[in-house]
C-alpha positions as CSV (number, residue, x, y, z in Angstrom):
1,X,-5.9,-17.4,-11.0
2,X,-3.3,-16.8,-13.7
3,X,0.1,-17.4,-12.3
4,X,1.1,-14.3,-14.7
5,X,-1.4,-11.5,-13.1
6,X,-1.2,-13.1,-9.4
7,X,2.3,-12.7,-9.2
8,X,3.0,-9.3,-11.3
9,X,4.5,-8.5,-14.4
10,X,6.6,-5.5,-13.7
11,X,9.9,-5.3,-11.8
12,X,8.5,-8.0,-9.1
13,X,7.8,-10.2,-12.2
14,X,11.5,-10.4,-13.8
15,X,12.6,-14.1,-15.2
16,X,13.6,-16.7,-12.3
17,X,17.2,-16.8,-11.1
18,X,19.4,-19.6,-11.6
19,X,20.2,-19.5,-7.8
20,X,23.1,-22.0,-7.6
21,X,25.8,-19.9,-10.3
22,X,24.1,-16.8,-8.4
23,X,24.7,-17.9,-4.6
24,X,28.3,-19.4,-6.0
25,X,28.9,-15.8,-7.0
26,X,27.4,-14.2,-4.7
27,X,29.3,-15.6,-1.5
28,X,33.0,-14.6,-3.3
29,X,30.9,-10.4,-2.4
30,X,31.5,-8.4,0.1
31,X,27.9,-8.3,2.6
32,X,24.8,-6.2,1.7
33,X,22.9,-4.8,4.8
34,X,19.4,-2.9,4.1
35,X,17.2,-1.5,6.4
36,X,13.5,-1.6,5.8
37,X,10.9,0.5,7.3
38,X,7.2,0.7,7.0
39,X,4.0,1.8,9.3
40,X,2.5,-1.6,10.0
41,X,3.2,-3.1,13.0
42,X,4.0,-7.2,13.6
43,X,0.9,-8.9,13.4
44,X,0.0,-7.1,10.0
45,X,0.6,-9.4,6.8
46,X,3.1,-6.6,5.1
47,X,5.3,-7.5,8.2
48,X,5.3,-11.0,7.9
49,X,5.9,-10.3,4.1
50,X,8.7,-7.9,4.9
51,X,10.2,-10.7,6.8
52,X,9.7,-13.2,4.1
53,X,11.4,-10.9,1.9
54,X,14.9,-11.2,4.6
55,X,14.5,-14.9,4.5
56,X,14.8,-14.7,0.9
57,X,17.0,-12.2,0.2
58,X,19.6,-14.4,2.8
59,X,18.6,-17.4,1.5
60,X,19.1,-16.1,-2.6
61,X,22.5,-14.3,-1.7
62,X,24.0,-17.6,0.4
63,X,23.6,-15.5,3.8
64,X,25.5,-11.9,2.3
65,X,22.3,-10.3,2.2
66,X,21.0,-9.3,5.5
67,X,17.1,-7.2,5.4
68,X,16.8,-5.4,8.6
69,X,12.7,-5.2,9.0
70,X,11.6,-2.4,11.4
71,X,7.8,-1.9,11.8
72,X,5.7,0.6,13.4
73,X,7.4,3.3,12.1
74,X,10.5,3.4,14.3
75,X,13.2,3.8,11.5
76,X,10.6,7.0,10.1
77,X,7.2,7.5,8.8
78,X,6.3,7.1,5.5
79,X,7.2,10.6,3.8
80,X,10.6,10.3,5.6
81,X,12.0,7.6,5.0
82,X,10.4,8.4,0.6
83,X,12.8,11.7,1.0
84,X,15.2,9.6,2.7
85,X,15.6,6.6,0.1
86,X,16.0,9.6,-2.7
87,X,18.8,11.1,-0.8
88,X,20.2,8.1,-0.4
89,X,20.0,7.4,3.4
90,X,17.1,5.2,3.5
91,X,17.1,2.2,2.0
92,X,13.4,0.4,1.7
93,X,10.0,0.8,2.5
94,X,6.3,0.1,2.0
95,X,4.5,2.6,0.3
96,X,1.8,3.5,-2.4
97,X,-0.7,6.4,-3.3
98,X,1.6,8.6,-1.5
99,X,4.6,8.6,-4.6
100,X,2.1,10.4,-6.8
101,X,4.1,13.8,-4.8
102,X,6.6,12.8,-7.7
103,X,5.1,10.7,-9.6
104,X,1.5,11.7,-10.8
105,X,0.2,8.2,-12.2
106,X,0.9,6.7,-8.8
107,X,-2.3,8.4,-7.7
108,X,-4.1,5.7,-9.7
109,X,-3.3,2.9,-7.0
110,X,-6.2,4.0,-5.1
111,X,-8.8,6.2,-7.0
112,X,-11.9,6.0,-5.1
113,X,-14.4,3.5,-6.3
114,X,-11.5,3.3,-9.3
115,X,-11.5,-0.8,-9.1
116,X,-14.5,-2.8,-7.5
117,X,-12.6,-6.3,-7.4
118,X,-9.7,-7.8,-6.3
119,X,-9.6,-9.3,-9.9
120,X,-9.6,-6.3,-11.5
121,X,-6.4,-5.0,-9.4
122,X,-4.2,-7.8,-10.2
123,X,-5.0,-6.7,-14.1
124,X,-4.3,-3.3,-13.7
125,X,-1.3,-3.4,-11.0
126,X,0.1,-6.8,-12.7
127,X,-0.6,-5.7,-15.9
128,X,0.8,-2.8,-18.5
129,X,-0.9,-0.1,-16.6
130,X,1.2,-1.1,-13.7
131,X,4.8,-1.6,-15.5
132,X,3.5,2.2,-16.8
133,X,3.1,3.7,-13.3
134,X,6.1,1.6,-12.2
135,X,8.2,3.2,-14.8
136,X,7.4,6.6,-14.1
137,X,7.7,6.1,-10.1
138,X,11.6,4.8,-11.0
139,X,12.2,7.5,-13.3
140,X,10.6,10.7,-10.8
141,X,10.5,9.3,-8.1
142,X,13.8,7.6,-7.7
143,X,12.4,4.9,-6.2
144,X,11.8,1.5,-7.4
145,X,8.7,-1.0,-6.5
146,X,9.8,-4.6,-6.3
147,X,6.7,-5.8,-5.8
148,X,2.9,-5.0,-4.9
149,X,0.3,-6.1,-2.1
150,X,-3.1,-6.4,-2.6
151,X,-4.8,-4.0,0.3
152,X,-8.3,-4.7,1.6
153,X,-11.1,-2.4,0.9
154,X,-10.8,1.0,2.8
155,X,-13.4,1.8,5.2
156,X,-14.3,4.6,7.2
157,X,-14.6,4.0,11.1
158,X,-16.5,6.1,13.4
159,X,-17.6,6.8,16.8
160,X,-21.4,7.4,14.9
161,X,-23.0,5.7,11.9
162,X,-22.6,6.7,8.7
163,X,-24.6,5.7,6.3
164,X,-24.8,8.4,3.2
165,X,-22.8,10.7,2.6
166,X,-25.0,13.8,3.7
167,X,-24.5,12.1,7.2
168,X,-20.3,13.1,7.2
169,X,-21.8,16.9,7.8
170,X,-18.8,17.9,8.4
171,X,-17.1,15.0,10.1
172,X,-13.2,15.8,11.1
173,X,-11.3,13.0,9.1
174,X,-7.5,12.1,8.7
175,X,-6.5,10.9,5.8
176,X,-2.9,10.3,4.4
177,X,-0.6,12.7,2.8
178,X,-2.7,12.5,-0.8
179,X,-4.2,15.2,-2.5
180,X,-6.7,12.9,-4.3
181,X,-8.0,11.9,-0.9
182,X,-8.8,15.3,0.4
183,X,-9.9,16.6,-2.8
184,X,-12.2,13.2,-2.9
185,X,-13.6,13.8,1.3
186,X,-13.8,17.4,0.8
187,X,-16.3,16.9,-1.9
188,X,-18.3,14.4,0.5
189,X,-19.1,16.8,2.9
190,X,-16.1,16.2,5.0
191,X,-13.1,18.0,6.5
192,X,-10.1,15.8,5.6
193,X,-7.2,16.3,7.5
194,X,-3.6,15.2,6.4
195,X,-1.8,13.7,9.0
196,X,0.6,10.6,9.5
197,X,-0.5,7.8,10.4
198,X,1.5,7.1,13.3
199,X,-0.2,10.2,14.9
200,X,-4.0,9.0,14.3
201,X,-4.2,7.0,17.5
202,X,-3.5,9.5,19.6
203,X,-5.5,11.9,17.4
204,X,-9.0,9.8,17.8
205,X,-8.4,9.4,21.7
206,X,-8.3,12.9,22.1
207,X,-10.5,14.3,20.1
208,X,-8.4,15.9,17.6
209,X,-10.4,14.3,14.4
210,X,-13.2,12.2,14.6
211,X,-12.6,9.4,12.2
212,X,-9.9,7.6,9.7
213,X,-10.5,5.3,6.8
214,X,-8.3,2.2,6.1
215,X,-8.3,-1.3,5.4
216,X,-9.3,-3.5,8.2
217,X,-6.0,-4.9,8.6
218,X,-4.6,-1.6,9.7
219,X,-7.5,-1.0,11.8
220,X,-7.0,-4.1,13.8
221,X,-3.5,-3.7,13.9
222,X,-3.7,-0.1,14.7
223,X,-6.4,-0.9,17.7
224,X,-8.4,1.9,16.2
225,X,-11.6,-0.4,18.0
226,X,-10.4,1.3,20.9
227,X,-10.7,4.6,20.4
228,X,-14.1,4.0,17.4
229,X,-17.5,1.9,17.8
230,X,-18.6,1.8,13.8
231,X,-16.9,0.6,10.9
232,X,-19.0,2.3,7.9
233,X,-18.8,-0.2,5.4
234,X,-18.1,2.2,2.4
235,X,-15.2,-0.3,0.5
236,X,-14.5,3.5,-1.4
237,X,-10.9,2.4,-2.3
238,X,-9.3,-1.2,-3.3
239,X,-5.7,-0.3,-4.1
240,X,-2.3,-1.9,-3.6
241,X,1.1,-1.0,-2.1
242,X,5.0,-1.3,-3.3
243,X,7.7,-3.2,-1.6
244,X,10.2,-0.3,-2.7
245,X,14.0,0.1,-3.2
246,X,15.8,3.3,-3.3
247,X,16.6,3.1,-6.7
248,X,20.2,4.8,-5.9
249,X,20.9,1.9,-3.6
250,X,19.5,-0.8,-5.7
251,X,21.7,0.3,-8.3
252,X,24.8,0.4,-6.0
253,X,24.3,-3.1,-5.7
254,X,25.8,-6.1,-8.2
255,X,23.5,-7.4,-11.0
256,X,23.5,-10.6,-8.7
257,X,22.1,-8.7,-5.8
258,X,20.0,-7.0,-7.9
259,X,18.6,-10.8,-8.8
260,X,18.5,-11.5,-5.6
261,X,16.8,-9.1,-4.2
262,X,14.5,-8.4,-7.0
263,X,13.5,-12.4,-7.2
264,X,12.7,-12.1,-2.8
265,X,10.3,-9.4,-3.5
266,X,8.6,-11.8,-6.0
267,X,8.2,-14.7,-3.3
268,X,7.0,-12.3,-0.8
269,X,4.6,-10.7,-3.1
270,X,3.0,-14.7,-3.3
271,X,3.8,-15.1,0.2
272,X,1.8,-11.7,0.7
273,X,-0.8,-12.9,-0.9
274,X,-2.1,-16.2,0.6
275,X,-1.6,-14.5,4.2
276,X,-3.9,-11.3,2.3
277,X,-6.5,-14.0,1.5
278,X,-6.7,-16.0,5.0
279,X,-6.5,-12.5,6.8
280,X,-9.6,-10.7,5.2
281,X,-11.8,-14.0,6.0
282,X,-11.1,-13.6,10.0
283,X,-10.6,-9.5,10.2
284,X,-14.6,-8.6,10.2
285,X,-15.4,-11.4,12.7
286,X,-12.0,-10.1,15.2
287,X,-13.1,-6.3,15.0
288,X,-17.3,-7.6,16.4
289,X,-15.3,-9.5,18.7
290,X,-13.5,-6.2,20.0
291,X,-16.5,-4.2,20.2
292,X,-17.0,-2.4,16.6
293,X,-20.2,-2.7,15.3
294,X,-19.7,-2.6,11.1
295,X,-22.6,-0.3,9.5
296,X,-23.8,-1.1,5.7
297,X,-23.2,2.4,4.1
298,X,-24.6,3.1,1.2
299,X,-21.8,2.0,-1.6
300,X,-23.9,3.6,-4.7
301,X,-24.7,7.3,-3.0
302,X,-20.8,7.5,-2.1
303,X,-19.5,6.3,-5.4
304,X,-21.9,8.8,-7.6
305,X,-20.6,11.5,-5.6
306,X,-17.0,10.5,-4.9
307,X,-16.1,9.8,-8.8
308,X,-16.6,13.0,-10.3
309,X,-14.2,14.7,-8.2
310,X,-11.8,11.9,-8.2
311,X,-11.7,12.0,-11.7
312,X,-11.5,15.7,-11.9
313,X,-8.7,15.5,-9.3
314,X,-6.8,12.9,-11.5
315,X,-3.9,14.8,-12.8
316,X,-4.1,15.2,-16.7
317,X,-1.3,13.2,-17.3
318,X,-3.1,9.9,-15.5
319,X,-6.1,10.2,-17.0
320,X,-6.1,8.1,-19.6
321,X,-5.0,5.1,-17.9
322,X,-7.6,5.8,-15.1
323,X,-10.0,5.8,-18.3
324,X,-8.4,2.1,-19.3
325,X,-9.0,1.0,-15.2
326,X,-12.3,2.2,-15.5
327,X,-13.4,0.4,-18.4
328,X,-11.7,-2.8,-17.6
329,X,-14.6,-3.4,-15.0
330,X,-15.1,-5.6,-11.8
């Protein structure tokens, strides 16, 4: 794979650092401490990238900068610690399709059936259309992506096959904080609910909603096979996430830091990456194993009627580079 697209080409993908005048610099500075929260919990691969990312950040700075990792959402969910980093009391997280509440072009990291390869996301997230969405998520946002993480297909489990989409009928469904989703699942025939995703657990054991959709990753590492027998094999999103800064407190920091910390993302991001690629061989295989029996939905019914209200969903102001995605192709 081109070392260019695999790695990134926006703010992960700045020049490397020279690391000896930097952690000679660096040491004579007073110590960094952030604090970086995200929904996955420790066996998931943005964990172990997250604590890459510390390794590096210590190991660029000469031991200054300390990364404080804290999975499983115990320093906030998702939307709070967003607010959070752009008031400036949050410092990093792990987040994606969820930005486009500020920024609207951030909703094109996970259009359904938007990109059908993994191939075709590294050219659009490593690629101009991603330093364009990055851009705008610095400048609306006020937060700043360091680096991005392929995410497996999402999937929609289920305690009953589902194999078209006339069979949802109805089917109570979280999905995250996106309008673009519930727009998308409201136009399938089913009844999207927003809701964190630290509550879905909980939500699926007692009958609150009948279903989620995520990659398997987070299904595994969410035990959702405890609490759902199918996993409908609809792939309807292939999308990727941000390591994130608060881009008040990454400007509060030294251009060395900002090096620093900007060159760890990159290594995770490659880190990331090889643990992405060994993880997706073994996930299908663990799930069986636990009991879920995967169901072969049908892809084309679900992405003739998902696309034309994703599309129409799109805000104006993303459409043409969903138009570019598009006819880039698999």
């Amino acid at each position: 794979m081109n070392r260019r697209l695999f790695l990134g080409t926006g703010s992960a993908g700045l020049a490397l650092l020279a690391a000896p005048g930097l952690i000679g610099r660096a040491r004579a500075q007073a110590r960094v401490t952030l604090k970086l929260g995200h929904l996955a919990n420790e066996q998931n691969v943005w964990h172990k990238a997250a604590l890459r990312f510390a390794e590096e950040a210590a190991k660029l700075s000469g031991g200054r900068i300390e990364v404080q990792v804290f999975p499983n959402d115990t320093l906030g969910r998702e939307m709070d610690l967003i607010n959070g980093m752009q008031l400036g009391t949050a410092d990093m997280t792990i987040t994606g399709e969820s930005l486009q509440n500020w920024a609207p072009l951030a909703s094109l990291l996970a259009v359904p059936y938007g990109m059908t390869s993994l191939a075709q996301l590294d050219r659009v997230a490593g690629g101009p259309i991603g330093q364009q969405i990055e851009a705008e998520i610095v400048s609306r946002a006020r937060i700043r992506p360091l680096a991005y993480f392929a995410r497996g297909p999402r999937n929609l489990t289920s305690n009953r096959p589902i194999r078209t989409p006339d069979e949802l009928n109805g089917l109570r469904l979280r999905v995250p904080n996106v309008p673009l989703f519930v727009a998308v699942w409201s136009a399938l025939g089913a009844r999207p609910t927003p809701m964190a995703f630290g509550e879905v657990f909980t939500s699926l054991q007692n009958g609150t909603i009948d279903a989620q959709e995520n990659p398997l990753s987070l299904i595994r590492s969410a035990n959702f096979n405890e609490v759902q027998k199918f996993v409908n094999r609809t792939e309807h999103v292939r999308s990727w996430i941000y390591l994130a800064i608060s881009e008040r407190r990454f400007q509060s920091l030294s251009a060395a830091d900002r090096e620093a910390v900007t060159e760890a993302a990159k290594r995770a991001q490659a880190h990331e990456r090889a643990l992405f690629l060994e993880d997706e061989k073994s996930l299908e295989d663990d799930l069986k194993k636990r009991g879920m029996t995967f169901v072969e939905s049908d892809q084309q019914a679900f992405a003739a009627k998902a696309r034309p209200a994703a599309i129409s969903s799109i805000r104006p102001e993303a459409k043409a580079l969903l138009e570019q995605i598009l006819a880039l192709g698999a």
